[in-house]
N, C-alpha and C positions, 0 to 999 in steps of 0.2 A: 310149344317150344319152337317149331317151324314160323309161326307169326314171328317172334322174338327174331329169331335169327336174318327173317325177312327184312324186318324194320332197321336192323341194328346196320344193315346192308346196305337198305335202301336211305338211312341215315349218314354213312357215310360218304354214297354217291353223289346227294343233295350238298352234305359239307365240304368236298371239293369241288362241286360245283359253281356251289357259291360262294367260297373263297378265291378261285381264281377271279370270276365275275369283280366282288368288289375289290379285288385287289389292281387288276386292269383300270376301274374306274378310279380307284385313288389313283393312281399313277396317271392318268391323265389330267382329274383334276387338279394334283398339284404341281401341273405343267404349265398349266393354261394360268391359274390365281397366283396372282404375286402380294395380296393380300395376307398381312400380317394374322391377321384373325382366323381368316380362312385357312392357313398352313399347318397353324396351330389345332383346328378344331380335327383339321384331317388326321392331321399326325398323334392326338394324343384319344381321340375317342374314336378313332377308324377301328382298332380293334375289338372291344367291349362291342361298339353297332353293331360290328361284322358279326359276333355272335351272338347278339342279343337277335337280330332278323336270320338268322340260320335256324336259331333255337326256336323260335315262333313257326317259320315257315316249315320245320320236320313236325312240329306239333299240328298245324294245322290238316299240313297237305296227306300226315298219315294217321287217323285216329282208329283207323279200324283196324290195327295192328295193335293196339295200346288199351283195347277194352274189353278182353276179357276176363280180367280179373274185377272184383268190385272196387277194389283201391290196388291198381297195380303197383307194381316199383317205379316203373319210366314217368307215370305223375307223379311220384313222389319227386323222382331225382330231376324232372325238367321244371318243379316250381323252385326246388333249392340254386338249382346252376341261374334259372331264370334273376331270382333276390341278388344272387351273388353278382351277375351281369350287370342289374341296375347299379346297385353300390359303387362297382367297379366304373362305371360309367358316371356316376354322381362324382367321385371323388377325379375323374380326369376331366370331367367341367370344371372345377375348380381350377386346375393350371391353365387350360384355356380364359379363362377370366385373367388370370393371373400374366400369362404374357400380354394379353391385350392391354389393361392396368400398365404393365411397367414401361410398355412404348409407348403409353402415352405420357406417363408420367417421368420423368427421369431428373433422380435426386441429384446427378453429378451438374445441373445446372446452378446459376448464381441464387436465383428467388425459384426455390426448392421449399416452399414451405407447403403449397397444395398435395405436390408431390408425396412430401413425408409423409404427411397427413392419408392421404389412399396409403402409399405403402405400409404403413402400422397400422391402419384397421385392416388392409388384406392379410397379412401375416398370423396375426390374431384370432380372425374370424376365419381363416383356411384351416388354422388348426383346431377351431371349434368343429366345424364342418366333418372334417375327417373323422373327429372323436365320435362324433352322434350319429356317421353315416356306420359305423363301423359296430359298434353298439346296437342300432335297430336293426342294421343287416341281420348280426347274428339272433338277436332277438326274435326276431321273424324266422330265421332259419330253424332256431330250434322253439320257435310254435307250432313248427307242423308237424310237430313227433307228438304224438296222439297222449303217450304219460308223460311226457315231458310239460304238456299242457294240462292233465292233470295233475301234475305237481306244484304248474304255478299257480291253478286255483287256491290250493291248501296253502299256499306262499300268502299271496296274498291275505287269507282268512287270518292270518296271524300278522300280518303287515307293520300292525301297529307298534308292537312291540321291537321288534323286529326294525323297522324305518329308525326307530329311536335312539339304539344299539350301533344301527349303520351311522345315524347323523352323527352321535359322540366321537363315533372313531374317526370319520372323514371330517370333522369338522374344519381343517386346516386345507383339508384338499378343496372341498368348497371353496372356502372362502378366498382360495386363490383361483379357483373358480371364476368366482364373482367378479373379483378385484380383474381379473382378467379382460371382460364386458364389460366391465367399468371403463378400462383404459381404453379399450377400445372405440366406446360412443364417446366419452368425454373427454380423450386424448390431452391427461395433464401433460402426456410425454410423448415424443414422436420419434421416430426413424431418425436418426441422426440429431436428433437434437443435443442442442450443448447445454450440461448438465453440470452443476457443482450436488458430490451426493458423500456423503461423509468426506468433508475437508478435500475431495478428490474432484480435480476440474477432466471433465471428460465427454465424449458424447454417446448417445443411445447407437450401439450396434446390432443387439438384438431382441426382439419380445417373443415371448411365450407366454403358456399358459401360466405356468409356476415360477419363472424369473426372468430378468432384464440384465443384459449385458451393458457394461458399458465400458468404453474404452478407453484409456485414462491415456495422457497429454505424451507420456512417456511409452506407451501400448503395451502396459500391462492390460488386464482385467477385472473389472470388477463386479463379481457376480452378484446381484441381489433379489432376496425377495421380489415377488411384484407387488404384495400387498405392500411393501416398504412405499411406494409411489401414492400409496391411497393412506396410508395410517401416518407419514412422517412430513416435515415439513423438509421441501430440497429447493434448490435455487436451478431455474429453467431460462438459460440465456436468449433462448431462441422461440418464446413461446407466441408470442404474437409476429416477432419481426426478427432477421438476424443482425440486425444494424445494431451497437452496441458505443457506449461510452468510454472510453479508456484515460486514467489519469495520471499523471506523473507531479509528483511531490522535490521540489528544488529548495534548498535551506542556503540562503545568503546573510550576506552582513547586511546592516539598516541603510552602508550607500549605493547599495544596488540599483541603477537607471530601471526602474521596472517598465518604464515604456518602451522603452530597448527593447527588454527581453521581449517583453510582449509584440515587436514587430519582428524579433528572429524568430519567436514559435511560429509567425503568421509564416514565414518566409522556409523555414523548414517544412514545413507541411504543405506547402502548395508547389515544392519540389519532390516530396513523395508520391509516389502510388496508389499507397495503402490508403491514403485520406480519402473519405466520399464526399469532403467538401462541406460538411453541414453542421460542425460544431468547432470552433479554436478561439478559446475562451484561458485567459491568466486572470488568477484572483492571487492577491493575498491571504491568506485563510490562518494564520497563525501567526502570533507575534511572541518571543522570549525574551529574556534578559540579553540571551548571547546571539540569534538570528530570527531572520521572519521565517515565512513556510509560503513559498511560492507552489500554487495547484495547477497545472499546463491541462486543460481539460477538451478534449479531443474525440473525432467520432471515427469510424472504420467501419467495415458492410459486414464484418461477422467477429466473432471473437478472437480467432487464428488470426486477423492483420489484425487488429486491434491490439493485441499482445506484441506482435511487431515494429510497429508504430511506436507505442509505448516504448521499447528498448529503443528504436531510433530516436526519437524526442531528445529522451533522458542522456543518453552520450550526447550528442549535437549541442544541445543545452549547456551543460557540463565541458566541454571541448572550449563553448562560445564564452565562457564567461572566466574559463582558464587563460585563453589566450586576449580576450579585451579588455576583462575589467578583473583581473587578479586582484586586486584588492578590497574586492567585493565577494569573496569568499568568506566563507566563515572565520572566525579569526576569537579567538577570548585576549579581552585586555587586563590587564594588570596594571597597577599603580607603581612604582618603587618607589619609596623614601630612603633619604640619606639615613644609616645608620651614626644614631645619638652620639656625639663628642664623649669621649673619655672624662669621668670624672679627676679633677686635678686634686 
């Protein structure tokens, strides 16, 4: 009992000791490092360190106080706090990667496409990370309970039946699982990418394991599945490039100057903004009885001008051909004949 009370004493003389110690040391080294990475690793693993090297150094420096029993408590309780330290320490490397990751990469730039791409496999794979570090922790924790480990023996001896039971019921958790890993190596869909996903144009706001946010044009939301991205077919604006085609559809009469038009789309568009200069193209594309189908086909760096563009075009166009060639609007002709002379 006097060992006990010795160590328990001289463990907490040790643990103020060497809390103030590396507490002084952080403090000066994050005086000195103006390093992004370096702030980060101080600030989110300084504590977990601090006690994962207090918990060793009370272990080491006093064992002769901790062995007279054949299996004491204090091994017992310094491998659980020990497991629990790592863990704790594994999941605060993660944000440490995780701000390193975002200052290098930053999606509010124009060509954000690498970007996205790191930020949705970190998202993903952080919360894979957490799930398994969290899961073995305990798993480990409660393998050092001596029936608890013979319990899993007998667990296991029956497994089979047992795994088969589990697989039917998780089947869905799985396989959003899966689908999860999926997206994450093969990235049909990224961080902010621009998404048409049931009739709904939007972009990706967020990934998980079980569903995908995305945010629709108006910022509603719309929650889906994640296996929906692996099992359905959707339309991905931004999969290779954000650069994107936008068209606008004009219906005139057959005396339309179509070279006209076609040097006020050139002329409209190279007094825009929104144009990235790389496509301004007028086709005919349809012919009726009563007008043609003028197509104004047009490029922009991402979807959002591209839609802009398109409403500007369309008025401008429409404006251009009210006030020059009015007569060149749509128009339906009719014949009239004289009504037949009266029979005498």
């Amino acid at each position: 009992m006097t060992n006990r009370i010795v160590f328990y004493g001289l463990f907490c003389v040790v643990g103020l000791i060497g809390h103030y110690g590396l507490y002084r040391l952080f403090l000066w080294f994050t005086g000195r490092t103006k390093n992004i990475t370096d702030q980060a690793l101080v600030r989110h693993c300084y504590r977990p360190a601090q006690w994962i090297i207090l918990l060793l150094a009370a272990r080491m420096s006093l064992p002769e106080f901790i062995s007279a029993d054949p299996v004491p408590l204090e091994k017992h309780l310094f491998g659980i706090l020990l497991i629990a330290l790592v863990a704790w320490l594994t999941v605060k490397t993660i944000y440490v990667l995780e701000e390193y990751l975002l200052s290098k990469f930053d999606v509010s730039q124009a060509d954000n496409l690498r970007a996205r791409k790191i930020h949705t496999q970190l998202k993903v794979l952080k919360q894979i990370v957490f799930v398994v570090t969290i899961i073995l922790a305990l798993g480990t924790i409660l393998m050092t309970f001596e029936k608890v480990r013979q319990l899993g023996t007998t667990i296991l001896a029956s497994a089979g039946i047992i795994g088969i039971v589990v697989g039917m019921a998780a089947q869905k958790t799985i396989g959003a699982f899966i689908a999860g890993l999926q997206i994450a190596i093969t990235q049909p869909i990224r961080i902010d990418d621009v998404v048409i996903v049931e009739n709904e144009w939007g972009r990706i706001e967020e990934i998980s394991l079980t569903y995908v946010v995305v945010r629709i044009w108006d910022l509603r939301r719309l929650v889906v599945p994640i296996t929906y991205f692996i099992e359905k077919p959707f339309q991905n604006w931004t999969r290779t490039s954000a650069d994107i085609l936008g068209t606008v559809f004009i219906y005139t009469d057959y005396s339309v100057p179509i070279d006209v038009v076609r040097q006020q789309l050139q002329k409209i568009l190279n007094e825009s903004e929104l144009w990235d200069k790389k496509v301004c193209v007028l086709q005919v594309t349809n012919t009726t009885e009563k007008a043609i189908e003028l197509r104004a086909l047009m490029s922009a760096a991402d979807a959002s001008k591209a839609w802009t563009l398109r409403c500007q075009v369309r008025e401008k166009l429409v404006e251009f051909l009210s006030n020059k060639y009015p007569a060149a609007l749509p128009k339906i002709r009719a014949e009239l004949e004289p009504a037949a002379a009266p029979a005498s």
